[in-house]
Structure formats: structure tokens, C-alpha cells
N, C-alpha and C positions, 0 to 999 in steps of 0.2 A: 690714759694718763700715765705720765713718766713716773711721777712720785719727785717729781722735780718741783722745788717750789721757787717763785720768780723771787730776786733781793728787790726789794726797795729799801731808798735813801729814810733813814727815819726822819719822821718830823722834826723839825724845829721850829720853835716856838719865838716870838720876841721876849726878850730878856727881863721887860716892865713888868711890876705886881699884877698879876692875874690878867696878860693881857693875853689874847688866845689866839692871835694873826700868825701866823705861819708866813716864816722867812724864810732867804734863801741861808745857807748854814754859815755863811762867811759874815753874814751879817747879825747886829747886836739885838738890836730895836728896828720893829716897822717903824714907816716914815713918822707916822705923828709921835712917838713917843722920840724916835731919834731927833728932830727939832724942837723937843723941850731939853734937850741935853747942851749946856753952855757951849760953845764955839770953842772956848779951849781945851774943854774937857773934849769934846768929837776931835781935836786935831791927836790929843795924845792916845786916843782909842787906836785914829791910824796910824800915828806915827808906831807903837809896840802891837800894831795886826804884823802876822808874815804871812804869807801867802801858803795856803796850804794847810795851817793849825787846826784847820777845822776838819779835814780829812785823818792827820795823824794824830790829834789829839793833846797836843802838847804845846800849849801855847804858853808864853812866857810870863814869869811870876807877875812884872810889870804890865803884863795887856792883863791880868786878872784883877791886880790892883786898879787899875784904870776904870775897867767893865763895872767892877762895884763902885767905884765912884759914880759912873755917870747913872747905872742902876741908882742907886741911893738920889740922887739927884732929881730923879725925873720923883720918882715915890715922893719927894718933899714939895716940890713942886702940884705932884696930884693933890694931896694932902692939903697944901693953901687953899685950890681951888675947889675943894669940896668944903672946907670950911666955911668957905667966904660964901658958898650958894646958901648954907644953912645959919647962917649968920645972919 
């Protein structure tokens, strides 16, 4: 042994309350939560994505505002439909 140890990319997780799918890092949400996110809300996520943010870490005040809108979004969205089963 070298004493060398291999880097791996950390996990990334989807951005939904407790949802455990593993994405690629440029992305917010796996598929199913990303299609409960409005169509306008998904165009401003990409319109303030830059390419690369997820490598250096610095993604713009506006893609974080955004990200918790549509975070927030889908969470209310889960929320109706767990109500509505127990209803």
C-alpha cells in the first residue's frame, strides 16, 4: 500500500425534505421531485444555474433564492398530498 488514499466526488443528495436519491451535483432535485416544482420556478432555477457553481462553490445569491423557492414548493406540495391520503 502507498498510503495513498483514492478522492471521491461527495455525495449529493436531492435538495427535497428527506429525500435520499443521489444526483448528479449540478442538479437540484431528482426527477420526481423536480416535476412537482412549477415550470416557472424550474425556468428561474436555470436561468441563475452557471455552469460550474457546483465545482467552486459559489453560486449566486439569486440561484439560492430560487433553489429555496422551489425547495419550499415541492415540501408544500408533499404536504397537501399527505394530508389529503389521511383525510
Amino acid at each position: 500500500m502507498t498510503g495513498k488514499t483514492k478522492q471521491t466526488e461527495p455525495i449529493h443528495c436531492c435538495h427535497a425534505y428527506a429525500c435520499p436519491v443521489v444526483v448528479p451535483a449540478k442538479m437540484l432535485m431528482c426527477l420526481k421531485h423536480w416535476r412537482m416544482v412549477p415550470q416557472s420556478t424550474q425556468r428561474l432555477v436555470w436561468k441563475h444555474y452557471r455552469p460550474g457553481q457546483e465545482v467552486d462553490k459559489r453560486p449566486s445569491k439569486e440561484y439560492l433564492e430560487v433553489t429555496a423557492l422551489a425547495i419550499r414548493q415541492v415540501r408544500e406540495k408533499e404536504q397537501k398530498i399527505a394530508a389529503m391520503r389521511t383525510a
